[in-house]
Structure formats: C-alpha cells, structure tokens
Backbone as a ProteinNet text record, in pm:
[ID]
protein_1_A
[PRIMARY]
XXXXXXXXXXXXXXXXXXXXXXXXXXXXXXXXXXXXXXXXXXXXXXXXXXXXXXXXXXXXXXXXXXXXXXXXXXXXXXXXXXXXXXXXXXXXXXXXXXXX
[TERTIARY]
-2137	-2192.8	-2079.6	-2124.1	-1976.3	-1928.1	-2070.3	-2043.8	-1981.1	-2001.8	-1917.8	-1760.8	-1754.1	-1601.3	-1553.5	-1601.8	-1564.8	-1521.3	-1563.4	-1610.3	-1505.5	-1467.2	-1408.3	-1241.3	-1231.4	-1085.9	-1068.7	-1145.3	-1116.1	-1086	-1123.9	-1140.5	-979.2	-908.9	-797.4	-685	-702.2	-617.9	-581.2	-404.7	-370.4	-447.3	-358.1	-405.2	-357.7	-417.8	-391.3	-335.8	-406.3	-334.3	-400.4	-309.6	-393.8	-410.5	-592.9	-669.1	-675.4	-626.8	-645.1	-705.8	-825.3	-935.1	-993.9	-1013.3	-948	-1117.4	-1172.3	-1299.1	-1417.7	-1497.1	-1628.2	-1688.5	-1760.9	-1808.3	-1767.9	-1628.9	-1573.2	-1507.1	-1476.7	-1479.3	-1585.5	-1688.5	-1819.2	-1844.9	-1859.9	-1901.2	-1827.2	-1679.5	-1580.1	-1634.7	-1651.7	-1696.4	-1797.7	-1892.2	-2011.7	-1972.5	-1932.4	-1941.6	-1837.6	-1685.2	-1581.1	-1684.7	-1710.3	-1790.6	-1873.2	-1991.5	-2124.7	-2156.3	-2121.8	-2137.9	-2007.7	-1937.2	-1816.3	-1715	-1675.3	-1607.1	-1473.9	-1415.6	-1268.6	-1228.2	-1262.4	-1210.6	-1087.6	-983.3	-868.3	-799.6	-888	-782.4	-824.6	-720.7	-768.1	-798.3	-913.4	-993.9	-956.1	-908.5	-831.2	-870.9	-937.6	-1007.8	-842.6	-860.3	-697.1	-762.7	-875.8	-872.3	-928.4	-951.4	-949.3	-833.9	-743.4	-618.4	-530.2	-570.2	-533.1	-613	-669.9	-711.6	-689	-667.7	-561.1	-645.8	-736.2	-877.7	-906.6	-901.8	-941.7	-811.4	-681.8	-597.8	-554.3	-574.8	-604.3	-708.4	-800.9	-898.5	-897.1	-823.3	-749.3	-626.8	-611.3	-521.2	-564.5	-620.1	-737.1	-808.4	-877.5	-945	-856.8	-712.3	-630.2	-548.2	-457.6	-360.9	-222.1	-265.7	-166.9	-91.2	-164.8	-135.6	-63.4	48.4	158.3	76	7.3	-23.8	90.7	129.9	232.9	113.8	130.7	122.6	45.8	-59.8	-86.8	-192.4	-158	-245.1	-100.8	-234	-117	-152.8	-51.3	-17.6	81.3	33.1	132.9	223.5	161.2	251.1	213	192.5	246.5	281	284.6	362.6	341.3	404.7	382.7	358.6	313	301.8	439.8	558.1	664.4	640.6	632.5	617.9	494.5	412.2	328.7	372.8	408.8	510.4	593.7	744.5	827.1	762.8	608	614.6	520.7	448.1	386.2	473.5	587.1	647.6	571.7	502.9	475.9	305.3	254.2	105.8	113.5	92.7	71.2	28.5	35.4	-69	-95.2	-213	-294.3	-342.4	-357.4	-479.2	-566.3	-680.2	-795.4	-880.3	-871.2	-963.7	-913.2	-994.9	-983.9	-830.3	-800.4	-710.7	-699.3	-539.1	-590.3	-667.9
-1813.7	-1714.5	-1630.7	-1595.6	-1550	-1397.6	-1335.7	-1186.9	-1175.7	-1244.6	-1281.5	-1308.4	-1415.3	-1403.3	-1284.1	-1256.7	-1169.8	-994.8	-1022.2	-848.5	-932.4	-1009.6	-1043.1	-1067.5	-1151.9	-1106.9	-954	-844.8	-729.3	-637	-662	-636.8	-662.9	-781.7	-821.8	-762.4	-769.5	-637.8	-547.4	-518.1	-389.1	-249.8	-143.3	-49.3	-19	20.5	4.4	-88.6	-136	-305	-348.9	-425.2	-483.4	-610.7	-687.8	-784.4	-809.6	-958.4	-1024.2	-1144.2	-1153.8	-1288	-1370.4	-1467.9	-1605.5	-1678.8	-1717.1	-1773.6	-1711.7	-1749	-1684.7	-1608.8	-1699.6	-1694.7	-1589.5	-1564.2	-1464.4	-1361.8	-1378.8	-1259.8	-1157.5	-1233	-1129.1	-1096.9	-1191.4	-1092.7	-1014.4	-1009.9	-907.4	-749.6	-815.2	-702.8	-603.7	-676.5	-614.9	-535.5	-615.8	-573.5	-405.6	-421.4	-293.4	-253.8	-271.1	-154.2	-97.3	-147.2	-110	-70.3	-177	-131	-17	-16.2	74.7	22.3	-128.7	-161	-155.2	-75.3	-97.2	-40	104.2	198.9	190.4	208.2	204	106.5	11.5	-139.6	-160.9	-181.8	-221.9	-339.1	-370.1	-489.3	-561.7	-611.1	-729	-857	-901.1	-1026.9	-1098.4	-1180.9	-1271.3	-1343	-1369	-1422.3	-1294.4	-1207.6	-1066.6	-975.3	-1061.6	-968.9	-1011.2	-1159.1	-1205.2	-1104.5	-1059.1	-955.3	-827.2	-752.6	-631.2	-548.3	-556.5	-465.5	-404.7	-517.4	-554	-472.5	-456.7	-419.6	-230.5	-186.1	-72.2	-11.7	-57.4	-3.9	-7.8	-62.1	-71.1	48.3	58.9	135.3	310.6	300.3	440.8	473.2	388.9	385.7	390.4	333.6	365	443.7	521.2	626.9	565.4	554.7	544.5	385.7	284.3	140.9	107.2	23.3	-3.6	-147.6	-163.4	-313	-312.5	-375	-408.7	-428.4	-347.2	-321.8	-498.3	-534.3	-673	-726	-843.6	-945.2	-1009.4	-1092.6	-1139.7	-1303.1	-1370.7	-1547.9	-1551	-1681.1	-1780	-1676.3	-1608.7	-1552.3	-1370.3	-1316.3	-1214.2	-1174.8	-1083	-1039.4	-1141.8	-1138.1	-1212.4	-1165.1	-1234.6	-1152.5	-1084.2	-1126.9	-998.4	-870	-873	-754.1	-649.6	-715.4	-624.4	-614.3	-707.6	-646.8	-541.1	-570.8	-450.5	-294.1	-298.6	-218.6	-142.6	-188.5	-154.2	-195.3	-134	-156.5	-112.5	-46.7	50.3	-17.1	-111	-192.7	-290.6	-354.7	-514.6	-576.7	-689.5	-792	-891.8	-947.9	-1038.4	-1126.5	-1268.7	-1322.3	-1403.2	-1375.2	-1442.7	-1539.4	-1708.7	-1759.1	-1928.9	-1975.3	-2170.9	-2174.9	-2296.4	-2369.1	-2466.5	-2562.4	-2674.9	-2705.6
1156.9	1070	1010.7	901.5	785.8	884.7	890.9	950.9	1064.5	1200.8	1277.2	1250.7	1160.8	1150.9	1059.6	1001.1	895.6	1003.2	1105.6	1123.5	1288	1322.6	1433.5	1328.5	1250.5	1193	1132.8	1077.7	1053.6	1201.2	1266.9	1426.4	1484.3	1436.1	1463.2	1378.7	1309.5	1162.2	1259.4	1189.7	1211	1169	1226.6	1158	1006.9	895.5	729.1	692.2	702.2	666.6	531.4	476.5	345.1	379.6	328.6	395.7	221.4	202.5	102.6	134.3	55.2	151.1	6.4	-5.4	-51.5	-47	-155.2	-154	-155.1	-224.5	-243.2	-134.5	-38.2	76.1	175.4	219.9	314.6	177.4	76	-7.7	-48	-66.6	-89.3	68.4	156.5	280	347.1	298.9	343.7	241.1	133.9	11.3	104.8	105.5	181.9	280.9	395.8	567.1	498.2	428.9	381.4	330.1	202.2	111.1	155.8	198.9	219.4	368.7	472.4	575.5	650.8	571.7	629.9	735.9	746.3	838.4	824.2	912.6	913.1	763	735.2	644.2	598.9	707.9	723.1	672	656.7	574.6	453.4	315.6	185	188.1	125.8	94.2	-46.9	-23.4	-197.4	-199.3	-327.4	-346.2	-418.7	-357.4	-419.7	-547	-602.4	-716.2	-845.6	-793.7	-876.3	-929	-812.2	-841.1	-954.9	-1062.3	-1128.4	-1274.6	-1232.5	-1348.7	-1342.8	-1453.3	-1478	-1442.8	-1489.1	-1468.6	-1348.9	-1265.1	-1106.7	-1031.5	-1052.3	-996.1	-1069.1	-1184.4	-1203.2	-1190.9	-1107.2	-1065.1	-899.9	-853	-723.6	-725.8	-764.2	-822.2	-801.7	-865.4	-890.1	-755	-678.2	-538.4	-423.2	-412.8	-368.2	-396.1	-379.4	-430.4	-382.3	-265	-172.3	-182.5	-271.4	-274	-392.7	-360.3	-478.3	-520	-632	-693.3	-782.8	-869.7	-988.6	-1062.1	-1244	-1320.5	-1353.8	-1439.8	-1467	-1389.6	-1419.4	-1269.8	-1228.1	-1079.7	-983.1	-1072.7	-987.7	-1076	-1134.7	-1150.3	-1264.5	-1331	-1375.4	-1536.2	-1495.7	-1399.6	-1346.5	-1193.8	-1135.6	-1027.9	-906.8	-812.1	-700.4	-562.9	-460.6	-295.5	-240.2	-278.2	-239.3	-284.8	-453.3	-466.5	-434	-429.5	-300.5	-199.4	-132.5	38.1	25	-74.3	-129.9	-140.4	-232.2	-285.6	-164	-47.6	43.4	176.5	207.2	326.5	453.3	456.7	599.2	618.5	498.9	541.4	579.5	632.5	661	607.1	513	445.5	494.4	514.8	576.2	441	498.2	432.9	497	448.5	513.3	431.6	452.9	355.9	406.2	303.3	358.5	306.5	384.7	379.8	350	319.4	222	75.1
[MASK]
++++++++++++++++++++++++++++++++++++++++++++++++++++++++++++++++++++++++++++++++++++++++++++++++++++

C-alpha cells in the first residue's frame, strides 16, 4: 500500500531534509500524506518531474524561504542535482521513486 511506504520512508528522512519523489503514484501520495495530512512538516516535498517547470520551482520558492532552487527548471537544458546540493548545504536530499 502506497501510504505505508510513503509515511514509513518519510519516517526514515532526516531532520529538514529535502524528499524529491519520482512517479505518479508515490508523488501524489507523498503530495497528500505532506500537504494535507501534515506529515513530516519539517521536510520539503519536491516532485522531480515539476521541477522541470519554472512555475513549479518559483512557487517553491515563495513557500519555502529558506530553500535555494536555481532560477528555471531542472533538466536537460537547465540546472542540475548539485546545484541544489551546493545551494542547500545544511539539508539533505533524498530521492524516492521506481527504479530502472
């Protein structure tokens, strides 16, 4: 069951950690369980295929204060996962999602 894993890897997360999660399925139910049910406050919730839109990341932006995204989207033809590491030294980034 999605909620189970979903709420047993947030459970495993550091403290403020950034949780970037990968696929429909455990992205919307990560959406949910963070947003709505309030799990694990403390950690930013980032959809890795949202973050390819500018939109999606200045508005991350705005909800976070405290979170360095780079200017754009992420991909091909803008920023990459270092510079989120660089620009967030003191969070942890995680990802959570299928493999292969």
């Amino acid at each position: 069951m999605l909620r189970d894993f979903v709420t047993t890897a947030f459970a495993s997360l550091p403290p403020n950690a950034i949780v970037i999660t990968e696929g429909d399925e455990v992205t919307n139910s990560a959406f949910y369980l963070h947003d709505v049910e309030k799990l694990r406050t403390d950690v930013i919730h980032l959809s890795r295929t949202y973050l390819a839109a500018a939109w999606y990341t200045a508005r991350q932006r705005r909800l976070h204060r405290d979170l360095y995204l780079p200017e754009g989207g992420y991909g091909e033809h803008g920023w990459n996962i270092k510079r989120l590491l660089d620009g967030n030294p003191n969070r942890p980034v995680i990802v959570i999602g299928p493999s292969g």
